[in-house]
N, C-alpha and C positions, 0 to 999 in steps of 0.2 A: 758501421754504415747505417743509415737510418734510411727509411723507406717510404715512400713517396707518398701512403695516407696518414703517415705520422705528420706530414706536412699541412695535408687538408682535414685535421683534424677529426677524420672519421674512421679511426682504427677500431678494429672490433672489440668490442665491449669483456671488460676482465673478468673472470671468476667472478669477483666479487661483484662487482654491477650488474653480472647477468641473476645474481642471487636476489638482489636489491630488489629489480625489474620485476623479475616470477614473484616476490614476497606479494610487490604493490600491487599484481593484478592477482593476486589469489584474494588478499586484503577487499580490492575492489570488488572482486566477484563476491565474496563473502556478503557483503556490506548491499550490493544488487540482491543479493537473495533474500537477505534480511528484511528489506527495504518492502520486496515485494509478497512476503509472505505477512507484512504485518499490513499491507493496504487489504491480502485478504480476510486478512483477522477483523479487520475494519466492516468489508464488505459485508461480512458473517454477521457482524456486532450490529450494522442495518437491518438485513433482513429480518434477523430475531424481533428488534424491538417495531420494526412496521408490521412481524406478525403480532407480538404483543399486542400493542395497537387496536388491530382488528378484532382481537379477542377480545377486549375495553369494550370497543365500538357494540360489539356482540351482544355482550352481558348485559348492557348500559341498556340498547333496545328490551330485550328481553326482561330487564327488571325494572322499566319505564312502562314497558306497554306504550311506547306510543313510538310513533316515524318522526323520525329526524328532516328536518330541511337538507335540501345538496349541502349547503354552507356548512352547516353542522358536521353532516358524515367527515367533507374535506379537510374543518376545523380539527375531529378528531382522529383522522389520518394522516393528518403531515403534518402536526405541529410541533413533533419532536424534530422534524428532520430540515427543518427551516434554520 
């Protein structure tokens, strides 16, 4: 005798498909995690080199002896990040 979600096609999911299922969202979660620890890796990798940067900007006055124009400073402040 066969039973009436075998009909409507939404009989509960076998061993083996509920295995499938938990791999994919372990897989996915994995691949989330990944995904967002390396946009922090990124974040890190900005700030280092805009402090970089200012350490340039730093030295560069200091062994110029002279002031920079605004243009200049923002020249040597964001040009890596553009």
């Amino acid at each position: 005798m066969r039973y009436s979600h075998q009909f409507r096609g939404d009989a509960p999911p076998t061993t083996r498909q509920a295995d499938v299922l938990r791999a994919h969202q372990i897989q996915q979660a994995a691949a989330a995690a990944a995904n967002q620890q390396q946009r922090g890796f990124a974040e890190a990798t900005r700030r280092e080199n805009t402090a970089a940067h200012g350490h340039i900007l730093l030295n560069f006055i200091d062994n110029d002896r002279r002031t920079l124009a605004p243009e200049e400073v923002y020249t040597w402040l964001y040009a890596g990040s553009e």
